[in-house]
N, C-alpha and C positions, 0 to 999 in steps of 0.2 A: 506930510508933504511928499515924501520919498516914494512910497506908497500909491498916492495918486499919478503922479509922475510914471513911477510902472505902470500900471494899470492903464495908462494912457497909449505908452510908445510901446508896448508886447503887441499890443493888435495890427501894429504897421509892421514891426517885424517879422508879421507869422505871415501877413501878407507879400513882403518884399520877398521871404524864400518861397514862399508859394508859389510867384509868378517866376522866378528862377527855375523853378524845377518845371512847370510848365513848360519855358522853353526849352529846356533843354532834350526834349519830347518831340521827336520830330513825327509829324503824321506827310506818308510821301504822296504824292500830285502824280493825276495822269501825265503821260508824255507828249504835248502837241507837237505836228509835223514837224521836223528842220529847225528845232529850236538852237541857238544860241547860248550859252553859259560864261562868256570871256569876260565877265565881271571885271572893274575896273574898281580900288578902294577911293574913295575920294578924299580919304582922311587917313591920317596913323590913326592907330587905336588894336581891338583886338581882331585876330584873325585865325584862321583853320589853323591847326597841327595835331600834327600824326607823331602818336608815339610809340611805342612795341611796350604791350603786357607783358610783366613777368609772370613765364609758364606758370610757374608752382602756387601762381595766386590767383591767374585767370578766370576769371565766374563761367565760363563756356566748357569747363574741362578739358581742358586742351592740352595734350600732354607738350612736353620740350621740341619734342620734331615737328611740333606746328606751331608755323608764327600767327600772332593774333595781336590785333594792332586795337587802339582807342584814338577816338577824334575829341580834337579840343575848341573849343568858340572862347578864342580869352584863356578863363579858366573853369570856362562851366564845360564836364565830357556831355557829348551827345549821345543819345539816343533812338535809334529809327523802329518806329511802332511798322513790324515785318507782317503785321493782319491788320488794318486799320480798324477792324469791327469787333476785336479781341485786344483789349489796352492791356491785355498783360504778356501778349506776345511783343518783345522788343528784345531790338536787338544793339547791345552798348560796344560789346568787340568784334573785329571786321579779320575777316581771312586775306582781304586784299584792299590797300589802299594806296591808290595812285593820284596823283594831282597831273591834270587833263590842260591846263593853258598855263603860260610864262609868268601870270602873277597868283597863280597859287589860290584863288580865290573858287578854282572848281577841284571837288574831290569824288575821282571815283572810288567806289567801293563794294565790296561784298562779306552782305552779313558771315557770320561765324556759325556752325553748329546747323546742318538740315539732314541728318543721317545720310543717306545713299543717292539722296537728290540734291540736283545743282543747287546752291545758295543761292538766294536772289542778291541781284546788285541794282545799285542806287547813285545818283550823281545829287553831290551835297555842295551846294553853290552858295557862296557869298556876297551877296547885292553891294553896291554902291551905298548904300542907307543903312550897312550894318546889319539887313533881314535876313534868314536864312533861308534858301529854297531845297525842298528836296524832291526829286523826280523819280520814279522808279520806270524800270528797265527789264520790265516783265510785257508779254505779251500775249492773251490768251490764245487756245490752241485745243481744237475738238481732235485729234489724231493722238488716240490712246500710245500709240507706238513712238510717237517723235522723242519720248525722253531720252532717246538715244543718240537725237542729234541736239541734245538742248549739252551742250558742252562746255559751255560756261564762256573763259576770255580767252580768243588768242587774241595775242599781239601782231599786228599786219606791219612788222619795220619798225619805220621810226614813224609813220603816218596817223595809227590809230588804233584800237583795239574793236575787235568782229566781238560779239555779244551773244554767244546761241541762237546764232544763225539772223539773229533779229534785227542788230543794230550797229549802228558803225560811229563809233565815239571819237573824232579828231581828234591827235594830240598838238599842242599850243596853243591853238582857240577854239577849244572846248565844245565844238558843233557835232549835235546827238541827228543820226538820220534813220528812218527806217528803210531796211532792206525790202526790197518788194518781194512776196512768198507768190510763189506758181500759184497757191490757192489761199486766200485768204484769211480762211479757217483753220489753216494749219502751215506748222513753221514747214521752214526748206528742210527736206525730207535729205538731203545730204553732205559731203565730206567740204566744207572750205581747202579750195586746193591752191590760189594765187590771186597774185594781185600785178594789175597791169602794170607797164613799165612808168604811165604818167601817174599810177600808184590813184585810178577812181573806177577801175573794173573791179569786182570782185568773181572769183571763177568759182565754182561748186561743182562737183563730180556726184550728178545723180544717176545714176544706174549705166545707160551706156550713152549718157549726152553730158556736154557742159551748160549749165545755168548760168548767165553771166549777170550780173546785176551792174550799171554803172549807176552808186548809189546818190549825185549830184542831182540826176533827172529821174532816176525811177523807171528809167527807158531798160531793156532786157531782151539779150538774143539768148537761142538755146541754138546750141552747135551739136548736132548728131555723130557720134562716134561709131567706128569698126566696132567689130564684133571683139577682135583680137584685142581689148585695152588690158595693160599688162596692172596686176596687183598690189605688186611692190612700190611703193613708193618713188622710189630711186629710179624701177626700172620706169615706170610710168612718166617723170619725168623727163626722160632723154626720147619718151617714145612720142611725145608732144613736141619737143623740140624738135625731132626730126621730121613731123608730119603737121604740124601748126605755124600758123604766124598771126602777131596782131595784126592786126588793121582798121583802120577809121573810116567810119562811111560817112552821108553826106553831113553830118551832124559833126561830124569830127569825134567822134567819138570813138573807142578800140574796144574792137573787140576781136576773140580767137577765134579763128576760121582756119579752114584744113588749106594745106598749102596744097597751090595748084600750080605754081610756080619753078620748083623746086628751091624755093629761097630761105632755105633755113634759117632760126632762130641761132646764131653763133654763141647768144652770151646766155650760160644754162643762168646764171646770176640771179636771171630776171624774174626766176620760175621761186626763189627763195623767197619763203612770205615773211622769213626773220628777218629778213635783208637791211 
């Protein structure tokens, strides 16, 4: 009786872990327009957490001076398939992981381990219904040379994180937007330099002009610059301070233009993208 009894309940359980491990296999989704992520739980039950690998055991080889994080669903760890067309390229521990809105329920991230090239990143989101979504935050790109400006995340403040020139990820409600590129075919060819003071311009220093993106509309001035733009950072900034001011056109919208005025920018503050 024992006998049949097994014989019976092994084939549900080789099933029940099999669709476990299934999920736990994330294949990630193109990115549409202006998408939303602010997931809302509608139940207790389980949820995303992030927890730090220990170095000396990390599957990525990671030595102690780098941190390397794992994500949890419950208690199943996740998984993100980093080639969808290759299931054996996945990637389980993350270089970077941040949660993007107030209920936790969006996680950004970037895989562990791409030798000399940027890691790709990925936003792992938790539905209402307990489903997982995951988006990747790549953008293709015919300009053999842009790996130079594919830089991975800065942080813009407390607003949001810039993406390799591509993307602009809110933080508290979790809304992913694309940057508009001067050419479609290939990313913004230069340096993220500022972010407006209503904190929805983003400024780009390409060769001797600013690229402005206001990333809401997709709308874009390019502000021509002197000859004379200074290199250094520092000094650069006080040389925009003193020959620039926002300002809004009929859109309301700001953007930097050379002062004609002589109305200086008085708070350098504003020019701080960590701000």
């Amino acid at each position: 009786m024992k006998i049949k009894f097994y014989a019976i309940f092994l084939p549900f359980l080789f099933l029940s872990c099999q669709k476990t491990e299934l999920q736990s296999v994330l294949t990630p989704r193109v990115l549409t327009e202006n998408e939303t992520f602010n997931s809302y739980m509608k139940n207790d039950g389980d949820s995303l957490t992030v927890f730090k690998v220990n170095e000396e055991t990390a599957d990525n080889g990671s030595d102690k001076n780098n941190k390397s994080f794992k994500v949890k669903f419950g208690d199943t760890v996740l998984k993100i398939k980093t080639n969808p067309k290759d299931s054996l390229m996945v990637s389980e521990t993350f270089a970077y992981a941040q949660f993007v809105n107030s209920q936790k329920t969006s996680l950004l991230v970037q895989s562990s381990g791409s030798g000399n090239l940027v890691a790709p990143f990925y936003l792992i989101t938790l539905k209402g219904d307990k489903q997982l979504d995951v988006v990747s935050l790549d953008r293709p790109s015919n300009d053999g040379q842009d790996s130079r400006f594919k830089k991975g995340l800065s942080k813009v403040g407390a607003t949001g994180y810039l993406i390799n020139n591509d993307f602009f990820v809110t933080n508290v409600n979790a809304k992913v937007y694309f940057i508009k590129r001067q050419n479609d075919e290939e990313r913004i060819p230069g340096l993220f330099l500022l972010n407006s003071p209503d904190k929805h311009t983003l400024v780009f220093l390409i060769g001797s002009s600013f690229y402005q993106v206001h990333y809401p509309t997709n709308e874009v001035f390019v502000q021509p610059l002197g000859a004379s733009v200074p290199k250094e950072p520092v000094a650069l900034l006080n040389w925009v301070q003193n020959n620039y001011i926002w300002k809004k056109n009929k859109k309301e919208i700001s953007f930097l233009v050379e002062n004609q005025d002589d109305e200086r920018i008085r708070d350098i503050s504003e020019f701080n993208k960590k701000k």
